[in-house]
C-alpha positions as CSV (number, residue, x, y, z in Angstrom):
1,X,0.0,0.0,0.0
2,X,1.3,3.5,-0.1
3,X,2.5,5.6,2.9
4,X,0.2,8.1,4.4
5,X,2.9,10.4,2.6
6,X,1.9,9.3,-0.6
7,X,-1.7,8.8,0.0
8,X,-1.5,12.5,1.5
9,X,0.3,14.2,-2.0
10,X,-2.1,12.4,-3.8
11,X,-5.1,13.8,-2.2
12,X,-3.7,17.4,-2.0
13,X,-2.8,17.1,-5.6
14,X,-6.6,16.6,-6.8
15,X,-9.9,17.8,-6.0
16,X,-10.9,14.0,-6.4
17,X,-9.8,12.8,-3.6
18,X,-12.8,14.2,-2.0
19,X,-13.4,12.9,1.0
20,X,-16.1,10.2,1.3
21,X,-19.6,11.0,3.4
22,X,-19.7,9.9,7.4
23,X,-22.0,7.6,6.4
24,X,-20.2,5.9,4.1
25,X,-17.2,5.7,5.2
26,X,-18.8,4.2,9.3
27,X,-20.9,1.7,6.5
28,X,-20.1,-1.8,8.2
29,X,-20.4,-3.6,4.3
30,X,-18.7,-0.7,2.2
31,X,-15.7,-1.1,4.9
32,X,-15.5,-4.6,4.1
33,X,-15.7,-4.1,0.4
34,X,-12.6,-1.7,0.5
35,X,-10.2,-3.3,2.7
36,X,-11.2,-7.3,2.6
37,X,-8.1,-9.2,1.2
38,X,-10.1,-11.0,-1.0
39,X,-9.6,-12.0,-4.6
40,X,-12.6,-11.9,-6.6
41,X,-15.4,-10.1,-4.9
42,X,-19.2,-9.8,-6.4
43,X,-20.5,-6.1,-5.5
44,X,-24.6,-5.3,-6.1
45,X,-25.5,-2.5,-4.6
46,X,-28.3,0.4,-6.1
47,X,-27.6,3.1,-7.7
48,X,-25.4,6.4,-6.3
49,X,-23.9,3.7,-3.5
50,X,-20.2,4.6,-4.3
51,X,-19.4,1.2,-5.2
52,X,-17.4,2.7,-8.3
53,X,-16.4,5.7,-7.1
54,X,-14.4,3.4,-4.3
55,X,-13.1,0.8,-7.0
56,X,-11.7,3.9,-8.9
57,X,-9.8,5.0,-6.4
58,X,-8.3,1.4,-5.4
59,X,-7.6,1.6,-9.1
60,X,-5.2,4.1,-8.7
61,X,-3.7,3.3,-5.1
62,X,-2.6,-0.3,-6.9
63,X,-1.1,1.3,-9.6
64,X,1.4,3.0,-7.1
65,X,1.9,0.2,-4.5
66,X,3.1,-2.2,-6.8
67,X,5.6,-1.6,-9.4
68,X,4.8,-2.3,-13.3
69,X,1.5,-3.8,-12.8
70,X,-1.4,-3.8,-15.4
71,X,-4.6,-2.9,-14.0
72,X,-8.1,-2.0,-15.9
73,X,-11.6,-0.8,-15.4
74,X,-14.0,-2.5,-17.6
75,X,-17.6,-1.7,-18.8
76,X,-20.1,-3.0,-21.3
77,X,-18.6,-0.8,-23.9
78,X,-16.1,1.6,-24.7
79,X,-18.0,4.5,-24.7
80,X,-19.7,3.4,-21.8
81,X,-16.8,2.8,-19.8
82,X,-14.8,6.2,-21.1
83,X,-17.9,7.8,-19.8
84,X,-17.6,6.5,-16.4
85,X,-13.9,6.0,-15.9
86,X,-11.4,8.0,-18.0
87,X,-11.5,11.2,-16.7
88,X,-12.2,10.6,-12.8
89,X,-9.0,8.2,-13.3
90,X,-6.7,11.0,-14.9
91,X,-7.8,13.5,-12.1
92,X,-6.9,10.8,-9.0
93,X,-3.8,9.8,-11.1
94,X,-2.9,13.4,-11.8
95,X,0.0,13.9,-9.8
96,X,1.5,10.6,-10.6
97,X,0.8,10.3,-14.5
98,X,3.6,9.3,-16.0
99,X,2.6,9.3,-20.0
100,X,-0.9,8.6,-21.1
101,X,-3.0,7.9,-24.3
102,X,-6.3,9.7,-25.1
103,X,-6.9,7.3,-28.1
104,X,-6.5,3.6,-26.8
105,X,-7.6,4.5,-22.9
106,X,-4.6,4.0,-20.9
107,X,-2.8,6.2,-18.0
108,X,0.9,4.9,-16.8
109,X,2.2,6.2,-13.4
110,X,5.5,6.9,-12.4
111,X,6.7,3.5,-11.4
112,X,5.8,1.8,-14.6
113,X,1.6,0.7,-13.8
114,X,-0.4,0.9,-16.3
115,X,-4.6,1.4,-15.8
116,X,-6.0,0.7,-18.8
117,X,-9.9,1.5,-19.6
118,X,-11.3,-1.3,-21.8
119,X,-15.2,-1.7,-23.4
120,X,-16.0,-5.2,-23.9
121,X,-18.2,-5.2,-26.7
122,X,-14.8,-5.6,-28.7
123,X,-13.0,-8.5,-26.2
124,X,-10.1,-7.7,-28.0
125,X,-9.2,-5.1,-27.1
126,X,-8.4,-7.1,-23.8
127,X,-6.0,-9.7,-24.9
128,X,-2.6,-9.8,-25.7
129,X,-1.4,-8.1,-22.2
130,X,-0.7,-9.3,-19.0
131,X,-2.8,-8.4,-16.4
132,X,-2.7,-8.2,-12.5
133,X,-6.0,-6.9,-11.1
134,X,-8.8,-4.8,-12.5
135,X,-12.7,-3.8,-11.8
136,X,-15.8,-4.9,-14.3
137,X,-18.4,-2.6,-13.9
138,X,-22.2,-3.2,-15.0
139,X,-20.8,-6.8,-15.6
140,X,-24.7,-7.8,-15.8
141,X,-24.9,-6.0,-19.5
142,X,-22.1,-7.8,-20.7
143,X,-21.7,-11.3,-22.9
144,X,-21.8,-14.1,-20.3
145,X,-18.8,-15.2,-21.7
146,X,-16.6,-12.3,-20.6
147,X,-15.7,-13.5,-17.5
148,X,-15.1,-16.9,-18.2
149,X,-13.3,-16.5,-21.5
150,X,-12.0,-13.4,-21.3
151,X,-11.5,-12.4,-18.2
152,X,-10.9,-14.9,-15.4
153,X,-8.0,-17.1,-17.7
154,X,-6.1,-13.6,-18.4
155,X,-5.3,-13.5,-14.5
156,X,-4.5,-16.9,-13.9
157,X,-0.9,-16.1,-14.4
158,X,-0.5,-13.5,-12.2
159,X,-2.5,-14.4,-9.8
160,X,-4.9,-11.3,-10.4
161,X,-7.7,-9.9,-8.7
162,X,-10.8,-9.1,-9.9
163,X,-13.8,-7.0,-8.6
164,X,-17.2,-7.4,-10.4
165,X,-19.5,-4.9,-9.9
166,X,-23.1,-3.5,-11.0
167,X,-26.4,-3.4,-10.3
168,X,-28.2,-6.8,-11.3
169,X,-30.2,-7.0,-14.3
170,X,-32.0,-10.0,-13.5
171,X,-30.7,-13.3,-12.8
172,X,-28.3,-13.9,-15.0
173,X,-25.0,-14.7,-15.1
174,X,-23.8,-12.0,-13.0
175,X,-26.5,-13.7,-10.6
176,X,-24.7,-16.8,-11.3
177,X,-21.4,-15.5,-9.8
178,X,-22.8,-13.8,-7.0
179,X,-24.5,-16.8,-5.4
180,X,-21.2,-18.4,-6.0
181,X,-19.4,-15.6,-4.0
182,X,-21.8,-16.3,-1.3
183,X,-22.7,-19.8,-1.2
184,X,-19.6,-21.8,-1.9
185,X,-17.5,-21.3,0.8
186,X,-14.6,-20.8,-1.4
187,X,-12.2,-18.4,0.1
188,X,-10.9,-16.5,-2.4
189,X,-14.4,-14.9,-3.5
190,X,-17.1,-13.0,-1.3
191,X,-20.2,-11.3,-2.2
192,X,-21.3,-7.2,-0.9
193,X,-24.7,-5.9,-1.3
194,X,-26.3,-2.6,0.6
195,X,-28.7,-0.2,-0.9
196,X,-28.8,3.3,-2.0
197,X,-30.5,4.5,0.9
198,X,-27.4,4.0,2.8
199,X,-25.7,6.4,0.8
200,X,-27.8,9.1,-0.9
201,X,-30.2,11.8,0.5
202,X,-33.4,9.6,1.6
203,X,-35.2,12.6,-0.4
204,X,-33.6,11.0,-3.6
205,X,-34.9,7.6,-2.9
206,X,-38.3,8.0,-2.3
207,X,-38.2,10.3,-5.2
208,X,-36.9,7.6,-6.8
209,X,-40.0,5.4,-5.5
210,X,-42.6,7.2,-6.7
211,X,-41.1,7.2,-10.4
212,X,-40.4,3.3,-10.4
213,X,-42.4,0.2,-10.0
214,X,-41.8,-2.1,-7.6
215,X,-39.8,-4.7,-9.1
216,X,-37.6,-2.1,-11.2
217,X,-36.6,-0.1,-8.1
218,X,-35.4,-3.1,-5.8
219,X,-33.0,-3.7,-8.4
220,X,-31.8,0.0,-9.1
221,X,-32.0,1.0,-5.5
222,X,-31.5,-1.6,-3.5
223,X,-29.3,-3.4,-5.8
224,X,-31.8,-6.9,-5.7
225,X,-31.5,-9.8,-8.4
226,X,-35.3,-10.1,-9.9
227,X,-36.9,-13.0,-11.4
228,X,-37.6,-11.3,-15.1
229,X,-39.7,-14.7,-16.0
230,X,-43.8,-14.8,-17.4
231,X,-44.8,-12.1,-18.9
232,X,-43.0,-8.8,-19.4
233,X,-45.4,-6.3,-18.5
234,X,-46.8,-7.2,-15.1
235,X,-48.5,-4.5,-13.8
236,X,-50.9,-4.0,-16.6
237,X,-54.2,-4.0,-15.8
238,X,-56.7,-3.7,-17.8
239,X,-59.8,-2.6,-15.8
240,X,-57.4,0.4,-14.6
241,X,-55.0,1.0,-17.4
242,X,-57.8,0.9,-20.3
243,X,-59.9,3.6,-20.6
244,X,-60.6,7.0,-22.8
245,X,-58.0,8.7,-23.6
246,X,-58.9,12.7,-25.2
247,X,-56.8,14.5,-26.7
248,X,-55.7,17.9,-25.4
249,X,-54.7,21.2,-27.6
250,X,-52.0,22.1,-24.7
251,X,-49.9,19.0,-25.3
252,X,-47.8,18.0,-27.7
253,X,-48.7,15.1,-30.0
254,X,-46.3,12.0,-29.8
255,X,-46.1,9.4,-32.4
256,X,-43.5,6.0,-31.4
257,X,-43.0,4.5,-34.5
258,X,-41.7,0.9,-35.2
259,X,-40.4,-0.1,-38.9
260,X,-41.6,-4.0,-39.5
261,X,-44.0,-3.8,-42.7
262,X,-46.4,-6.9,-41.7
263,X,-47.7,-5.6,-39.8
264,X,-46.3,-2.2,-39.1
265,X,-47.6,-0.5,-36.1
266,X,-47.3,3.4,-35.1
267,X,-48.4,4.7,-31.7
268,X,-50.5,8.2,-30.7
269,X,-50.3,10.2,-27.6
270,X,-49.6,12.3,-25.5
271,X,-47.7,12.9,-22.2
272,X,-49.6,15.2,-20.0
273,X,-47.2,16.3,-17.8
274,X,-46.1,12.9,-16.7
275,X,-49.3,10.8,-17.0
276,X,-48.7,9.0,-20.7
277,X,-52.5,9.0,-22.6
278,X,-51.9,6.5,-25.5
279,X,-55.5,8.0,-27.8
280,X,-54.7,5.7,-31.1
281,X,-52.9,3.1,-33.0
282,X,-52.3,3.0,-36.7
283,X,-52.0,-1.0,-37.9
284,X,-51.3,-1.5,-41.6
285,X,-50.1,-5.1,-43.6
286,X,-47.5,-5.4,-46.7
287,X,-47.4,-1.6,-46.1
288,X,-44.2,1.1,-46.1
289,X,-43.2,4.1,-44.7
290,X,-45.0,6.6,-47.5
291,X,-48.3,4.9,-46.4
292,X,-47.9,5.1,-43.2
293,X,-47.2,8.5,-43.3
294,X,-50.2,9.4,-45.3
295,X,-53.0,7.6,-42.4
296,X,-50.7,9.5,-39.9
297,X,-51.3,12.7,-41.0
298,X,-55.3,12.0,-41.5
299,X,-55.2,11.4,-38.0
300,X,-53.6,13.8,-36.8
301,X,-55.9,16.5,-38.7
302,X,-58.7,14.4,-37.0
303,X,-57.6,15.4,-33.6
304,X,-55.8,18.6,-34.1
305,X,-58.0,20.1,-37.1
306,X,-57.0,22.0,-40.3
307,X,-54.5,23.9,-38.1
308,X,-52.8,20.5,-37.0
309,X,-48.9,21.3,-39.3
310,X,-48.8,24.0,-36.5
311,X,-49.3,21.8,-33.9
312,X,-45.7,19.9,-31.8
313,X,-45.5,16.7,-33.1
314,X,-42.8,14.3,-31.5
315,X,-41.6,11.2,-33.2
316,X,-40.2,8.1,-31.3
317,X,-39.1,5.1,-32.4
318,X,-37.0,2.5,-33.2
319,X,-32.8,3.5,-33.8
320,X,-31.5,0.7,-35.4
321,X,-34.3,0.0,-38.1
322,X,-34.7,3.2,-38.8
323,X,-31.6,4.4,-40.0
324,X,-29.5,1.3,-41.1
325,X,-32.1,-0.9,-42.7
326,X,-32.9,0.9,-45.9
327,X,-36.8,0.8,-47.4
328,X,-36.2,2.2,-50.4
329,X,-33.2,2.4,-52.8
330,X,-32.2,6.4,-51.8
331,X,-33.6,6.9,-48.0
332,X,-34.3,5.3,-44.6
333,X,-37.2,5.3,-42.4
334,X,-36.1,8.1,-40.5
335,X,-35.2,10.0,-43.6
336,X,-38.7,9.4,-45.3
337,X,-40.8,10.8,-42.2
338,X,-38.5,14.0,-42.4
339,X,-39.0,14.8,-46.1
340,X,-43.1,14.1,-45.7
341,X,-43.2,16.4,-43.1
342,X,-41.5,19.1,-44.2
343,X,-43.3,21.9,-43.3
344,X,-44.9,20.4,-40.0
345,X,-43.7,21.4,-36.7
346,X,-42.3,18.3,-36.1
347,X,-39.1,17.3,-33.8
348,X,-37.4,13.7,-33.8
349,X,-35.9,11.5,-30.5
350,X,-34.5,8.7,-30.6
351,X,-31.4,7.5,-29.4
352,X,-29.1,3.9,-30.1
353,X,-30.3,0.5,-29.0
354,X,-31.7,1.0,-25.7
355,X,-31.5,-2.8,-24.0
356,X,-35.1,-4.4,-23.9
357,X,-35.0,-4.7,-19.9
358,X,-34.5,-1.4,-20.2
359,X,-37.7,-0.2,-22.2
360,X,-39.8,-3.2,-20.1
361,X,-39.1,-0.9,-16.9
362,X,-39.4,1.8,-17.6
363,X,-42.9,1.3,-19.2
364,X,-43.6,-1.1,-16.1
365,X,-42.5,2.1,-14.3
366,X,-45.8,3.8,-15.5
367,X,-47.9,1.2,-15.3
368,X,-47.5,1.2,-11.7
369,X,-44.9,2.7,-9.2
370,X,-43.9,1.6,-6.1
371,X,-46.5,3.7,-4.4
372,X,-49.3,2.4,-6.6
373,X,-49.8,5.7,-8.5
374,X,-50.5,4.7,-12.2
375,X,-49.0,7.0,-14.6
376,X,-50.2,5.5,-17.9
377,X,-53.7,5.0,-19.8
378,X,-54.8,3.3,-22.9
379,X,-57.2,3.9,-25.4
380,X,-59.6,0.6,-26.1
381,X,-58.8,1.6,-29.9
382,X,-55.6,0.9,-28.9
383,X,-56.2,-3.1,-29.8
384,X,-52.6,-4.1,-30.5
385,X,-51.3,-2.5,-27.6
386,X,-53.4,-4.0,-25.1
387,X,-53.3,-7.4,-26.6
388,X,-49.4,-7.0,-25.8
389,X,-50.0,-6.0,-22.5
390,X,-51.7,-9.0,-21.9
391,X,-49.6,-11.5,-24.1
392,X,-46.3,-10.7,-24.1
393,X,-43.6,-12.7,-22.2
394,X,-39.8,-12.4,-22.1
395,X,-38.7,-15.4,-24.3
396,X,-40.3,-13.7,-26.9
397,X,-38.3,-10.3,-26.3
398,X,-35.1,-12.8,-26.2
399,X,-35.6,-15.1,-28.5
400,X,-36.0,-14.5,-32.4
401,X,-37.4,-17.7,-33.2
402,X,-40.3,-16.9,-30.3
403,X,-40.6,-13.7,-31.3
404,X,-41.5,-14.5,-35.1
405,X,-43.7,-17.4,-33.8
406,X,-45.4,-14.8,-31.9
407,X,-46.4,-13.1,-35.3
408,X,-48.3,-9.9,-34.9
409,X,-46.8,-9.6,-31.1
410,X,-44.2,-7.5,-29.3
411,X,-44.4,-4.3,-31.7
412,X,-46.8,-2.1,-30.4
413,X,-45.2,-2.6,-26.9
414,X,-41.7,-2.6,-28.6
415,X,-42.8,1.1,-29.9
416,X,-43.9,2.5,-26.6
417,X,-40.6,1.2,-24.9
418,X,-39.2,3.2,-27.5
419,X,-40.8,6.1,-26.2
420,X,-40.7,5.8,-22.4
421,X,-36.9,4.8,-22.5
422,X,-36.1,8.5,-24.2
423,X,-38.1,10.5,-22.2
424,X,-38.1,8.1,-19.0
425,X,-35.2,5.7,-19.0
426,X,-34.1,3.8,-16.1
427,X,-30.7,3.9,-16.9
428,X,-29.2,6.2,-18.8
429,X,-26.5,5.1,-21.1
430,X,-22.9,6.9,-19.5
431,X,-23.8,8.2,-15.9
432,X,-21.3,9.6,-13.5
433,X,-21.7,7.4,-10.9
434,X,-20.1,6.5,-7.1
């Protein structure tokens, strides 16, 4: 370890070294998770609970302990991990950075230790080094195969360490590991779990309560591994979820759009100020985007009048489809809906592949929070999107041989998740977390 000199220039040398709160630092479980000489420890704990903010630092104290070592923070993807990682690590290393490369993700220090900052989405990028110790962190959104194939052999010659930490995603492999931690007796692994509300302003949390449902915020908050089994959507219910829905000249109109032609499906709403009214669907067969453009825009001027090219339109929809699978020889999707309405006063979200746990919470998440409050309604013209509600189960999100069984299922849903995980997501994809 280093002296308290060291430790002490350090510190002095960067604002990051701030110190941690009281109550983390009396926390009986983080205390263990920091100083426990153990090698391979599983760490699920909610959101905001410092758990990567401390395996940062640890990071860095390694580095300088132990001459030429090769240490590394992973995360799901490169991005993803530069987000979280790369420039807390440069501002604890500052002081003792050696040489560094902003292009492949790597800081050495002064005695010859190298922290690299990996992605796995390319596996790659991880071989062909020698490594001694490192962190993976949201290791429940990576390949099951990372840590056994990638990972855990790449230390076995140096005896490295290895923490693996997150917040679950259902159990899964990272589910796997952790009940190993804890059940096996074997000494070299232990498993640390505490929840958010340990760490964060109590405010936060029940803020946090009232925006998630149940199932969603024991796993973000109280860093829980939930059965993701049956069917996907499980706080629909029909006798409170489907009813009415009016449209309202105050509120923008928001159309989710997904890109299968048979059948394609296109969702209308609205979010009144939090409370999501789903008022229509438009279904068509052997169709394509021109056409569905033209029964959108008959629609609209049904609810919004002559005036409606005036009126804020907000498209959502599916990423991927839109823009890399082309319908036509000269434009995608995406493209198509701009140039029909030109002229409309229109605005476009969407982001890359949001991951389909994701969009299941967070539309679960209005459905019903934690505190019962329902925050979404649907139309009974809305057919396909209640028969979703009410049919759709996981293995057909997972599977594609279930989901093209399932035929007509899983797009209207799919096109809402679209929506709710822009303007509602449950995780977003780089956050600056502890």
């Amino acid at each position: 370890m280093l002296t308290p000199a060291q430790q002490r220039k350090l510190r002095e040398a960067s604002q990051r070294w701030f110190d941690l709160p009281e109550r983390v630092k009396q926390h009986q479980v983080i205390s263990r998770y920091r100083s426990d000489l153990v090698r391979f420890k599983t760490v699920h704990a909610g959101r905001r609970s410092f758990k990567t903010e401390i395996a940062k630092r640890v990071l860095v104290v390694e580095a300088m302990a132990n001459t030429g070592v090769n240490l590394f923070f992973g995360a799901p993807t490169n991005l993803h991990a530069k987000g979280i990682a790369w420039k807390h690590l440069k501002q604890l290393a500052g002081p003792v950075i050696k040489n560094h490369s902003e292009s492949e993700l790597w800081i050495e220090v002064i005695n010859g230790s190298t922290i690299h900052v990996v992605g796995f989405d390319k596996p790659e990028r991880f071989e062909g080094r020698l490594w001694h110790g490192g962190v993976l962190d949201e290791l429940s959104d990576m390949h099951p195969t990372v840590w056994l194939e990638n990972v855990r052999p790449a230390l076995s010659d140096t005896g490295g360490w290895c923490w693996l930490i997150g917040v679950p995603g259902g159990k899964n492999h990272y589910y796997e590991l952790s009940q190993y931690a804890k059940q096996s007796g074997d000494p070299q692994w232990a498993d640390y779990s505490w929840f958010s509300a340990d760490t964060i302003d109590p405010a936060e949390v029940e803020q946090a309560r009232a925006q998630y449902d149940e199932r969603t915020f024991r796993q973000e908050y109280e860093g829980s591994f939930e059965s993701y089994e049956g069917r996907a959507y499980v706080y629909y219910d029909s006798e409170k979820h489907r009813k009415p829905q009016f449209y309202s000249s105050r509120h923008s109109l928001c159309i989710s759009c997904d890109f299968n032609l048979d059948p394609c499906i296109w969702i209308i709403g609205q979010d009144k100020d939090g409370f999501i009214s789903i008022q229509d669907e438009i279904k068509q067969r052997q169709t394509d985007v021109w056409k569905m453009c033209g029964e959108l825009k008959r629609r609209l001027e049904q609810r919004a009048g002559k005036d409606c090219r005036k009126h804020a339109v907000i498209f959502y929809g599916d990423y991927e489809h839109g823009k890399s699978r082309s319908v036509s020889a000269v434009a995608s999707s995406w493209q198509i809906i701009r140039d029909e309405f030109v002229g409309w006063s229109v605005e476009f979200r969407y982001k890359p592949h949001p991951r389909i746990l994701d969009r299941i919470n967070s539309v679960n998440s209005k459905l019903r929070t934690t505190r019962g409050d329902i925050q979404l309604g649907l139309d009974p013209a809305c057919v396909e999107l209640h028969k979703d509600f009410e049919m759709v189960d996981l293995e057909m999100l997972r599977s594609p041989e279930k989901k093209s069984q399932a035929k007509d299922r899983t797009h209207a849903s799919d096109n809402l998740g679209y929506w709710m995980d822009y303007e509602y997501p449950i995780r977003k994809a780089i956050v600056e977390q502890y």
